[in-house]
KEDRENVO-685736 format. One record per residue (C-alpha): residue number from 1; residue in one letter; x, y, z. Coordinates in steps of 0.5 Angstrom, whole numbers, plus 500, padded with zeros to 3 digits. Layout:
KEDRENVO-685736
@k = NUM	r = a	x = X	y = Y	z = Z
...
//
This chain:
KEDRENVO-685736
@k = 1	r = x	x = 555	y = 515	z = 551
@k = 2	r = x	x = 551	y = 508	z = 548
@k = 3	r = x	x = 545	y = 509	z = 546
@k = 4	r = x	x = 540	y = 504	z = 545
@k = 5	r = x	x = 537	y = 503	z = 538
@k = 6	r = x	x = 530	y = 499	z = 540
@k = 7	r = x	x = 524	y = 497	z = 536
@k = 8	r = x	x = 519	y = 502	z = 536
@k = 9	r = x	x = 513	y = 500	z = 540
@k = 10	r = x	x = 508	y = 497	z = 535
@k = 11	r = x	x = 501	y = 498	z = 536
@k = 12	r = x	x = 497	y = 492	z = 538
@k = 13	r = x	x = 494	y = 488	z = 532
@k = 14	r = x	x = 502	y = 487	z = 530
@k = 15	r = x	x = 505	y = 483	z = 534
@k = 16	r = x	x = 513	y = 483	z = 532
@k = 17	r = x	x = 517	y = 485	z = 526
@k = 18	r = x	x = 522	y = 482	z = 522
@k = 19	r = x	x = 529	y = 486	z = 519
@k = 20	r = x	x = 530	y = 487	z = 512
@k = 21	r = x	x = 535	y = 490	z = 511
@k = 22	r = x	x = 541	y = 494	z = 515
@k = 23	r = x	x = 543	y = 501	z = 512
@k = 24	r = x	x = 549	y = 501	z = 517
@k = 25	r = x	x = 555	y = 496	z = 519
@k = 26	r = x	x = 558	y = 496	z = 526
@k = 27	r = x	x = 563	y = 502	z = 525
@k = 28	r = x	x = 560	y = 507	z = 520
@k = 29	r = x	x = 558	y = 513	z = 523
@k = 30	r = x	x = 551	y = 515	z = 522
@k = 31	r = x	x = 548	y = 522	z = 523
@k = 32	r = x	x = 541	y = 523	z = 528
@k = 33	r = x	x = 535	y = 521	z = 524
@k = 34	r = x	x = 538	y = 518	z = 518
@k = 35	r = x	x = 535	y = 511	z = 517
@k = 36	r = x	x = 538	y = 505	z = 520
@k = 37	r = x	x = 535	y = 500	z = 518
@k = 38	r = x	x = 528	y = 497	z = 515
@k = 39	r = x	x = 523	y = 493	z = 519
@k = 40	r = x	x = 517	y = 489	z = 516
@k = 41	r = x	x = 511	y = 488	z = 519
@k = 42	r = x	x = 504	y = 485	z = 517
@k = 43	r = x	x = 503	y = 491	z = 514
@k = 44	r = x	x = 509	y = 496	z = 512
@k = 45	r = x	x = 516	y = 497	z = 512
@k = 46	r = x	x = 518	y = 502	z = 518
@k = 47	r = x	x = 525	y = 506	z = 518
@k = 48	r = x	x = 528	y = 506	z = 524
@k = 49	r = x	x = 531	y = 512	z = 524
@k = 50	r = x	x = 538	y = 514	z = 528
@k = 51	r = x	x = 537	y = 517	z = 534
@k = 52	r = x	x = 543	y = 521	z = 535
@k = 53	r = x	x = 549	y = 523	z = 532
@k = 54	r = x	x = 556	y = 518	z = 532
@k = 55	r = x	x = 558	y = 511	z = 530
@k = 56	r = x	x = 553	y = 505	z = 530
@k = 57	r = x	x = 557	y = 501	z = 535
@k = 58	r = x	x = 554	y = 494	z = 536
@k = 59	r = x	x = 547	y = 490	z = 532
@k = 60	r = x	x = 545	y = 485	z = 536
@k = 61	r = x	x = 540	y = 483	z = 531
@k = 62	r = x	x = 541	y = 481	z = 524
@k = 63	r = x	x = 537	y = 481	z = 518
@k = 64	r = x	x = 532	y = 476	z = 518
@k = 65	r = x	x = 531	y = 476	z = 526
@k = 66	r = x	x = 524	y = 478	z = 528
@k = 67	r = x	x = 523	y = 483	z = 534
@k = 68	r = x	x = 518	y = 485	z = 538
@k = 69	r = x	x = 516	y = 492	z = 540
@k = 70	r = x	x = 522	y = 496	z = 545
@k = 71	r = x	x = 526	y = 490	z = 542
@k = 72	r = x	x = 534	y = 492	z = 543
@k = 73	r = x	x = 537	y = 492	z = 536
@k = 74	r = x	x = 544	y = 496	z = 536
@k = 75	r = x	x = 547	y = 501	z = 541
@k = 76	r = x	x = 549	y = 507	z = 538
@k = 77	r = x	x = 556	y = 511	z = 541
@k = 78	r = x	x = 554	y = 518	z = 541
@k = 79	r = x	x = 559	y = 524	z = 539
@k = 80	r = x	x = 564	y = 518	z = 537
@k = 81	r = x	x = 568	y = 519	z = 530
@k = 82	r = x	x = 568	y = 513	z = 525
@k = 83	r = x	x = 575	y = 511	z = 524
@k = 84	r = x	x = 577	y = 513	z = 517
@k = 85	r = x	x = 580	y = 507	z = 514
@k = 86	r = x	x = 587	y = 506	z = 511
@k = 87	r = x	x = 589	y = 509	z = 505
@k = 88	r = x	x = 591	y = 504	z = 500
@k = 89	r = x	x = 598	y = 505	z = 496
@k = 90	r = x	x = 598	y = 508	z = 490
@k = 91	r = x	x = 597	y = 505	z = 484
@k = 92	r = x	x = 600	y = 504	z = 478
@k = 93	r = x	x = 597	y = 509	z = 473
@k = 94	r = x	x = 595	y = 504	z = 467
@k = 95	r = x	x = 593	y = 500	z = 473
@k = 96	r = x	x = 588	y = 505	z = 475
@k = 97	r = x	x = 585	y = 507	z = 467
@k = 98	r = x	x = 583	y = 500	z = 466
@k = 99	r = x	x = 579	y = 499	z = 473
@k = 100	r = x	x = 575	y = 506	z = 471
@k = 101	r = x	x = 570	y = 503	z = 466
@k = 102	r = x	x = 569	y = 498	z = 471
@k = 103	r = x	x = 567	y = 502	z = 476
@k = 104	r = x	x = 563	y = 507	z = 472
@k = 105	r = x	x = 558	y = 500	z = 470
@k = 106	r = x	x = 554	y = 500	z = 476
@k = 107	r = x	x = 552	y = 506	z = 481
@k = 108	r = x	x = 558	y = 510	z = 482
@k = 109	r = x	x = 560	y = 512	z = 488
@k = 110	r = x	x = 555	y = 515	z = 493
@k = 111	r = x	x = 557	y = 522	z = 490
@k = 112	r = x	x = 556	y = 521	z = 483
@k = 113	r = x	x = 548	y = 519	z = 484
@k = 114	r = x	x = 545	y = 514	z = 480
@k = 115	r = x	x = 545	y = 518	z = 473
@k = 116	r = x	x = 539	y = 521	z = 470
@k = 117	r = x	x = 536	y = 515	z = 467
@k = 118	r = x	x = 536	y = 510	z = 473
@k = 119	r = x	x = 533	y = 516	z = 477
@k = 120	r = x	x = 527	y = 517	z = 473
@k = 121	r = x	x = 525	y = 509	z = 474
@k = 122	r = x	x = 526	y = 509	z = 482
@k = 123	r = x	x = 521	y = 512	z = 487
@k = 124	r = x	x = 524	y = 517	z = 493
@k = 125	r = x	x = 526	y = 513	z = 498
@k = 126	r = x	x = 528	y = 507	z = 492
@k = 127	r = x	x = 533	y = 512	z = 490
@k = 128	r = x	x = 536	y = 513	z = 497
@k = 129	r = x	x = 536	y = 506	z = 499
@k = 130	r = x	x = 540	y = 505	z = 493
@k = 131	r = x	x = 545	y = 510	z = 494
@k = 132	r = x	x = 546	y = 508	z = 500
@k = 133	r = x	x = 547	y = 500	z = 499
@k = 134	r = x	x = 550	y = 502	z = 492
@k = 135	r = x	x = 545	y = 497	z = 488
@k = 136	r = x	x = 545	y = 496	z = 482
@k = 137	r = x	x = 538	y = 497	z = 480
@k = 138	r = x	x = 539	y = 493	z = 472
@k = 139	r = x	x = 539	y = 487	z = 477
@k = 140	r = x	x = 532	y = 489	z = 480
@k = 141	r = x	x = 525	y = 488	z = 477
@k = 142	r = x	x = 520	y = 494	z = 478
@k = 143	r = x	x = 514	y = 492	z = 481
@k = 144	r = x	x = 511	y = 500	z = 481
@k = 145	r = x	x = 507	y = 503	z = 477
@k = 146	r = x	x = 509	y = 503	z = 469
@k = 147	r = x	x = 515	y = 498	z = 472
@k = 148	r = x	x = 518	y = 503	z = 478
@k = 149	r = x	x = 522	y = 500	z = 482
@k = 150	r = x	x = 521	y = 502	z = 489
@k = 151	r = x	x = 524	y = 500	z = 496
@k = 152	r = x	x = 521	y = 494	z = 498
@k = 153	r = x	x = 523	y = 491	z = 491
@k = 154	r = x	x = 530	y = 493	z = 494
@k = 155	r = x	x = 529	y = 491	z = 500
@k = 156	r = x	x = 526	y = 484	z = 497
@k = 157	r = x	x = 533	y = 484	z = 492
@k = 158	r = x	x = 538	y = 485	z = 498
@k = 159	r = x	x = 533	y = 479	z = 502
@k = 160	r = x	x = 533	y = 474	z = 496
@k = 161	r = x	x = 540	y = 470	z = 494
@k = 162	r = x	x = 544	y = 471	z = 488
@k = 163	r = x	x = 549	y = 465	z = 486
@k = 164	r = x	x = 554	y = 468	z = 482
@k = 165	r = x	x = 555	y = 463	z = 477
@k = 166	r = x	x = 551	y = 456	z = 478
@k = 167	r = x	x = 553	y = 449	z = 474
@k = 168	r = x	x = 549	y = 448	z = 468
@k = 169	r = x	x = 545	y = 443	z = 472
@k = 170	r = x	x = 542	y = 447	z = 478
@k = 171	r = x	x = 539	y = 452	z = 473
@k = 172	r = x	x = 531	y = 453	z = 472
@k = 173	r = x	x = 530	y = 451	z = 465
@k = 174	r = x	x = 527	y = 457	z = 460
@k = 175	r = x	x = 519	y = 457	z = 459
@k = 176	r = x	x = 521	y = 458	z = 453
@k = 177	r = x	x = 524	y = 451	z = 453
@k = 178	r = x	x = 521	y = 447	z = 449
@k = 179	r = x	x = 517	y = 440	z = 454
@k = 180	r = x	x = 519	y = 444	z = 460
@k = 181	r = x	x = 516	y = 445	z = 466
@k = 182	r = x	x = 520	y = 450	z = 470
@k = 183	r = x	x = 517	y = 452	z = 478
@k = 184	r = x	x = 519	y = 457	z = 483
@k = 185	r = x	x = 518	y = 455	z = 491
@k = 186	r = x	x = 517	y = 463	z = 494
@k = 187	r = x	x = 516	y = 464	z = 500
@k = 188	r = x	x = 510	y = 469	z = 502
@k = 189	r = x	x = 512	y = 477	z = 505
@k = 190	r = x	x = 509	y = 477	z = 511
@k = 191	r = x	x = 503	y = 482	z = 509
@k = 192	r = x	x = 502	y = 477	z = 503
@k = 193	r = x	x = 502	y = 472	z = 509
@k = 194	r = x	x = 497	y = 477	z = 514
@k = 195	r = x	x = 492	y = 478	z = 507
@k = 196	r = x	x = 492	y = 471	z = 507
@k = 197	r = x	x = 490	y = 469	z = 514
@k = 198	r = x	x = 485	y = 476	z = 514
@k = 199	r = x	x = 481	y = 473	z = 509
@k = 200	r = x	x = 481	y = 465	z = 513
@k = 201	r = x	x = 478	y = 469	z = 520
@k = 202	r = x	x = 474	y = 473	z = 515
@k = 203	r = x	x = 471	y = 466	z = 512
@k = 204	r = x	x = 471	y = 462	z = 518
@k = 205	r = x	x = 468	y = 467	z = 523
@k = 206	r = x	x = 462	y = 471	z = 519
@k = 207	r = x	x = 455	y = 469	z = 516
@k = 208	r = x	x = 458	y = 473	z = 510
@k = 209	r = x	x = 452	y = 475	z = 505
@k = 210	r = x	x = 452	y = 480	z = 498
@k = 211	r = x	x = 447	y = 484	z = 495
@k = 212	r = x	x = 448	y = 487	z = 488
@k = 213	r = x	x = 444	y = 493	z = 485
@k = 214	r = x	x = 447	y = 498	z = 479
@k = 215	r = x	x = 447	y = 505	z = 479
@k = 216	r = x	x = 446	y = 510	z = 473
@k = 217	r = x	x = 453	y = 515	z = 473
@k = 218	r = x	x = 450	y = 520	z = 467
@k = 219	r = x	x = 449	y = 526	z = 472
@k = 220	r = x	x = 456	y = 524	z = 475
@k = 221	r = x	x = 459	y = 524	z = 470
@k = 222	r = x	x = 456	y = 530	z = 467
@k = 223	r = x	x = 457	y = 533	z = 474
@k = 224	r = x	x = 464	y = 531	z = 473
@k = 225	r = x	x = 464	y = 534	z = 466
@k = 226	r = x	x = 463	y = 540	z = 467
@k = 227	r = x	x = 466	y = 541	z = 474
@k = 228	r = x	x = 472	y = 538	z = 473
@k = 229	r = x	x = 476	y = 544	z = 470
@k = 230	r = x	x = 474	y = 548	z = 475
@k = 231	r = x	x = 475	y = 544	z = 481
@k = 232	r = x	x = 482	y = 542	z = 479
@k = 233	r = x	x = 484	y = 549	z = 478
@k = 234	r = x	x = 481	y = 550	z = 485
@k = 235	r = x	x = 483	y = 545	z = 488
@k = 236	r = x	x = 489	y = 542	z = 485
@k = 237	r = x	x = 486	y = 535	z = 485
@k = 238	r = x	x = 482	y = 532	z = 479
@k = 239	r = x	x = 475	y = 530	z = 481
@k = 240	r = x	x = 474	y = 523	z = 480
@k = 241	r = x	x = 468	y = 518	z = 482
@k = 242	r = x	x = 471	y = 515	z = 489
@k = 243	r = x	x = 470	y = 522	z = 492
@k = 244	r = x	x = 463	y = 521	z = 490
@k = 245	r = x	x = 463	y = 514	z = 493
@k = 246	r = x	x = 466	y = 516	z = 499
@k = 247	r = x	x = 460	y = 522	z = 500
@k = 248	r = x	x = 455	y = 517	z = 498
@k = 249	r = x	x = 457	y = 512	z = 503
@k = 250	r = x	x = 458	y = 517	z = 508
@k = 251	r = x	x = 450	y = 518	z = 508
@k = 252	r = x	x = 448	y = 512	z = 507
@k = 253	r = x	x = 452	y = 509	z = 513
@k = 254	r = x	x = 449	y = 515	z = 518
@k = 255	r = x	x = 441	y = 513	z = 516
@k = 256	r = x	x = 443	y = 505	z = 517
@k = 257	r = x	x = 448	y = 505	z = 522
@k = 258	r = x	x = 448	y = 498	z = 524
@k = 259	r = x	x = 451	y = 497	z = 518
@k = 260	r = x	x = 457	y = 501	z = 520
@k = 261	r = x	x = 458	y = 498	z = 527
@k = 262	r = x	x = 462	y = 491	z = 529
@k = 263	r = x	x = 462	y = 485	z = 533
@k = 264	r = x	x = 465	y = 484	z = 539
@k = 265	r = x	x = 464	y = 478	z = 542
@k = 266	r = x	x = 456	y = 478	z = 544
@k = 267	r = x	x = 455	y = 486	z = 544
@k = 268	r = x	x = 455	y = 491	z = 537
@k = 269	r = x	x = 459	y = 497	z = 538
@k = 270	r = x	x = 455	y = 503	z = 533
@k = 271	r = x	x = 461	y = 508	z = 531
@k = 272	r = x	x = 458	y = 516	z = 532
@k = 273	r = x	x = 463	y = 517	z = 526
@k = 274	r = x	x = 465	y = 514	z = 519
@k = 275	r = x	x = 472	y = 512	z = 518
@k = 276	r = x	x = 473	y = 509	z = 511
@k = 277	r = x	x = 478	y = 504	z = 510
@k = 278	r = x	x = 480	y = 505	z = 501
@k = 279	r = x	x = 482	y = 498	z = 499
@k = 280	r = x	x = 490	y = 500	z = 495
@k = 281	r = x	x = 493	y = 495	z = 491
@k = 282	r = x	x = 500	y = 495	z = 492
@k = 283	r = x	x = 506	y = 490	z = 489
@k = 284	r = x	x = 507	y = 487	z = 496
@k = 285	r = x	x = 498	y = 486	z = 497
@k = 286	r = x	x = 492	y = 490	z = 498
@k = 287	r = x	x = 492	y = 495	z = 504
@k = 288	r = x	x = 486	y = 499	z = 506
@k = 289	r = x	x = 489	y = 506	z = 509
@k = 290	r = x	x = 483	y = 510	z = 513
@k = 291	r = x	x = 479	y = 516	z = 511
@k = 292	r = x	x = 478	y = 518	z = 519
@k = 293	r = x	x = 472	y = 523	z = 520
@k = 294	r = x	x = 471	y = 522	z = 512
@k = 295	r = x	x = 463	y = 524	z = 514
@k = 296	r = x	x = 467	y = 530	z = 515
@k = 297	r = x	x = 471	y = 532	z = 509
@k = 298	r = x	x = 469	y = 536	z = 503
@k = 299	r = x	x = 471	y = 533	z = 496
@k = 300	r = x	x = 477	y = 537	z = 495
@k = 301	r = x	x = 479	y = 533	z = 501
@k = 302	r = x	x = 478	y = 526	z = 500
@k = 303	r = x	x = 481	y = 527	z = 493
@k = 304	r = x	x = 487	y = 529	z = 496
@k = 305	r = x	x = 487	y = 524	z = 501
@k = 306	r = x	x = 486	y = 519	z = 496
@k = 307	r = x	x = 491	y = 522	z = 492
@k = 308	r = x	x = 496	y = 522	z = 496
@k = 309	r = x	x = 495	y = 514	z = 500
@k = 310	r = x	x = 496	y = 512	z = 492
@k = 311	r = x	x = 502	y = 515	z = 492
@k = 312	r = x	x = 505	y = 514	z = 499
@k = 313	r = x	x = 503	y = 506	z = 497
@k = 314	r = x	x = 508	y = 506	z = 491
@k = 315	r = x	x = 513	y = 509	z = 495
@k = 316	r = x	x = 513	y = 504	z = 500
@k = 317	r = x	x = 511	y = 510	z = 505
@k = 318	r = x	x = 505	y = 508	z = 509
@k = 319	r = x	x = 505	y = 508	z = 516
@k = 320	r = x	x = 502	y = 504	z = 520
@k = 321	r = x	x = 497	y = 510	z = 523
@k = 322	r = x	x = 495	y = 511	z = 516
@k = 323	r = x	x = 492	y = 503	z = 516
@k = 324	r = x	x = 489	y = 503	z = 523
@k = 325	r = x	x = 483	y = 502	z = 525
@k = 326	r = x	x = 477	y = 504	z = 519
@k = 327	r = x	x = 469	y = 502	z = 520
@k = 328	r = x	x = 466	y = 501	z = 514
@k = 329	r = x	x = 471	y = 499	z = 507
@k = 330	r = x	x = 470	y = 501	z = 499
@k = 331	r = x	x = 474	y = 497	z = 495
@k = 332	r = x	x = 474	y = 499	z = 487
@k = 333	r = x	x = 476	y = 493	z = 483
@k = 334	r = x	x = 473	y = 497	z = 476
@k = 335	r = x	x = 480	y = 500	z = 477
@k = 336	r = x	x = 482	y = 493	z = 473
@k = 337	r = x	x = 475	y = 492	z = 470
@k = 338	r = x	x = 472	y = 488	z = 474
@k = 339	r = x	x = 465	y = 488	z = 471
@k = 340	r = x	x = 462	y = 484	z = 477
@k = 341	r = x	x = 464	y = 481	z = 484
@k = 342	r = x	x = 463	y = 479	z = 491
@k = 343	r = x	x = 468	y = 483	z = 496
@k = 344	r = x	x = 471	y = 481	z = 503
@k = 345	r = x	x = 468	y = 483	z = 509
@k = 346	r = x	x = 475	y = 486	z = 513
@k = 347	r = x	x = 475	y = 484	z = 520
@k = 348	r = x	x = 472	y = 487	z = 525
@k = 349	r = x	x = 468	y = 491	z = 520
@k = 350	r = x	x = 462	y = 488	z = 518
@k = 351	r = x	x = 460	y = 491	z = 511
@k = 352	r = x	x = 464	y = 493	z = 505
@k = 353	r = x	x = 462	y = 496	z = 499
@k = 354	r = x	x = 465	y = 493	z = 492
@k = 355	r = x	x = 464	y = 499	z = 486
@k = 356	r = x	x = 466	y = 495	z = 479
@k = 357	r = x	x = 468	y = 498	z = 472
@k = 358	r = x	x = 463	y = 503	z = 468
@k = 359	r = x	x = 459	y = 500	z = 462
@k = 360	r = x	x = 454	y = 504	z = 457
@k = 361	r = x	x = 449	y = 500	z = 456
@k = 362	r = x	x = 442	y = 499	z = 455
@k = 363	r = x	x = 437	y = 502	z = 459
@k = 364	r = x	x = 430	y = 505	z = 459
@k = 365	r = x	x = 430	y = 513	z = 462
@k = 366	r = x	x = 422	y = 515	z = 461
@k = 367	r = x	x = 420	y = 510	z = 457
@k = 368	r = x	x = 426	y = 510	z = 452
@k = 369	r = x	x = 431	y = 506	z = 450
@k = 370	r = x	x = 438	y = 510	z = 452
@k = 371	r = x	x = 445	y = 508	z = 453
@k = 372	r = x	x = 448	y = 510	z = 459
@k = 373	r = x	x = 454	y = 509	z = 464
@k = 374	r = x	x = 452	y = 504	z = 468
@k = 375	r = x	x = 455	y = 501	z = 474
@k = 376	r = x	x = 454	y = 494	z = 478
@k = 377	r = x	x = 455	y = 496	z = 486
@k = 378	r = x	x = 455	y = 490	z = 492
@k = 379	r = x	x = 455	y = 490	z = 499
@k = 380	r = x	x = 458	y = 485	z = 503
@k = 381	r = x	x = 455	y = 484	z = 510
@k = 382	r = x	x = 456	y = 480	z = 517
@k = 383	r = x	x = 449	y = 478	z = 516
@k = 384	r = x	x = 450	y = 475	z = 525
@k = 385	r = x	x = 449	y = 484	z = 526
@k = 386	r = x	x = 445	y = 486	z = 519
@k = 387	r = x	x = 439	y = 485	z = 516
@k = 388	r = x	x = 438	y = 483	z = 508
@k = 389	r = x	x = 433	y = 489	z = 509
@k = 390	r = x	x = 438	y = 494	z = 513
@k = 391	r = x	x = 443	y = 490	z = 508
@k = 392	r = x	x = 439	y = 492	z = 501
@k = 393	r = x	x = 436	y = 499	z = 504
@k = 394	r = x	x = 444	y = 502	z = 504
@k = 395	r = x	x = 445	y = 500	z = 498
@k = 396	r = x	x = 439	y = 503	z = 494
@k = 397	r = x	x = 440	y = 510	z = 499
@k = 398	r = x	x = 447	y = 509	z = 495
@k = 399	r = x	x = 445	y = 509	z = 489
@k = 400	r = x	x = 438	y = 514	z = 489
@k = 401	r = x	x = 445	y = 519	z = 492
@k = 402	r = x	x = 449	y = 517	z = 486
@k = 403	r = x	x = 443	y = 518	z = 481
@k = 404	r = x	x = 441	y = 525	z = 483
@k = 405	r = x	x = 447	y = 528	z = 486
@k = 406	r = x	x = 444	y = 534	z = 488
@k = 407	r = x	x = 442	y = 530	z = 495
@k = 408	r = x	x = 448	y = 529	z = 497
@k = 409	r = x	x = 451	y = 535	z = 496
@k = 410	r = x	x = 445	y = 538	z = 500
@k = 411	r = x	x = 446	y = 532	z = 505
@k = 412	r = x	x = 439	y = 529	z = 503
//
């Protein structure tokens, strides 16, 4: 019996997708679930996974094309049996020894695994797409953490042409070259395209304003210091500032509510509840994975919320639930040491919170002079709905939380 391969049905702020990459060709048997092919929409790459066991008859899309939700991509014959290709003659025994070192150069074949070494520099879903495509990942330029190579590098490598041999005059003088001046004409990734388009709307349709004030972290960092141990032993998560933050801000927003509500058209919608949008920074661009109910969870519980958007994000394995929807945004730009900013409002949303790098520095504590961690904070707002005074008010309840973090755990 065929079946229909059809593109998943897209949620509503993504309008189509694009094929990066085929795992199948027309005649290879597939089993149900195995992926089939990746799509990259504005925000994530998604697997379309085989819905049955058989062979893939027919692709109706190739990569490259955009398709919209429901799209027919491939049909799929289900129970069928792929045809084993014919054997080739026997070869010479010198003739077989001579190709053996040729072969074991790149991956192998798909049951001698990419080797120790090539494994440990790929993420998960890396290494399988690897395997799958027979790769050779010597070719491919990490861009994860501490060089990894993950699988929108693969899918980018496979997407990108590579002449085999170009004339000498075709050739991108060397940087190192002395008087050349070498260029590169790139084409955006769609999410590089969408961030860009984001942050146009968000310029062109919101009367954007900053305020700035500075937190003392010495009882946080004390509370951290003393908690920290038991809290990983407890819990299985360190206990880092964001957590901190993400409580604060929580607070904050229930007795400023205005500033956690969004414009829509000539009426404010006030959200009864707090969906924290974590600005993540990825090889493919920044995305904002949603703590939903964050007024609701325990510390334990946004550490590893946290934890695991990071780690979903280096894989290249963040769906697009993970991105929806989010009423309010913290973005942590200290993470790269950033001393000082003023962070972009993400529509619809009508404020975000910038935290920036931890600096000791002079300060005056009950008449003395002493050195303190100190952090500039911001917060960004749509000043069409907030007040400077609503604007200004929230930022000094986060900083009167982070200083006495006794309130927060109490809910004061």
């Amino acid at each position: 019996m065929s079946i229909e391969v059809k593109v998943p049905v897209l949620p509503e702020s993504v309008s189509d997708a694009t094929i990066a990459a085929w795992h199948k060709k027309p005649g290879d048997a597939v089993r149900r679930d195995e992926n089939l092919v990746d799509l990259e929409t504005d925000k994530v790459v998604l697997e379309v996974p085989a819905p049955a066991d058989g062979v893939l008859k027919e692709i109706r899309h190739q990569t490259g094309d955009t398709v919209t939700s429901q799209d027919v991509i491939a049909v799929l014959e289900e129970g069928a049996v792929a045809v084993a290709p014919k054997a080739e003659p026997a070869k010479p025994a010198a003739t077989a020894k001579a190709e053996a070192p040729a072969q074991s150069a790149g991956l192998g074949t798909r049951d001698s695994g990419l080797g120790k070494a090539a494994a440990e520099n790929l993420s998960p879903a890396a290494a399988r797409l690897a395997t799958e495509e027979k790769i050779d990942i010597s070719k491919v330029q990490g861009t994860g953490r501490g060089g990894q190579v993950t699988k929108e590098d693969l899918v980018n490598f496979q997407r990108s042409p590579r002449p085999s041999a170009p004339s000498p005059e075709s050739r991108v003088p060397s940087p190192a070259t002395p008087g050349s001046r070498p260029e590169e004409r790139v084409p955006m990734t769609r999410i590089r395209a969408k961030i860009a388009e984001r942050l146009m709307q968000s310029k062109n349709s919101i009367a954007m304003l900053t305020s700035f004030n500075e937190v003392n972290l010495a009882r946080v960092v004390a509370m951290r210091k003393q908690l920290g141990e038991q809290f990983e032993k407890a819990h299985g998560v360190k206990l880092g500032f964001m957590s901190f933050f993400v409580k604060a801000t929580c607070e904050a927003l229930k007795r400023h509510p205005v500033v956690n509500a969004s414009v829509d058209g000539n009426d404010i919608i006030y959200h009864g509840y707090q969906d924290i949008s974590i600005a993540v920074a990825t090889e493919r661009g920044l995305v904002t994975p949603v703590l939903r109910d964050a007024q609701a969870m325990s510390f334990a519980d946004i550490e590893k919320a946290i934890a695991g958007f990071a780690k979903k994000a280096r894989e290249g394995g963040l769906t697009l639930e993970d991105l929806q929807g989010g009423t309010f945004t913290i973005t942590n730009g200290g993470t790269f040491g950033s001393l000082f900013s003023t962070p972009i409002v993400n529509p619809p949303q009508s404020a975000i919170l910038g935290m920036h790098t931890i600096k000791e520095r002079p300060v005056v504590d009950n008449g003395q002079v002493v050195a303190a961690p100190m952090m500039y904070i911001a917060v960004s707002y749509d000043h069409r709905i907030i007040d400077g005074k609503d604007a200004v008010l929230f930022l000094v309840d986060i900083k009167n939380q982070l200083e006495n973090p006794e309130k927060m755990l109490l809910g004061l």
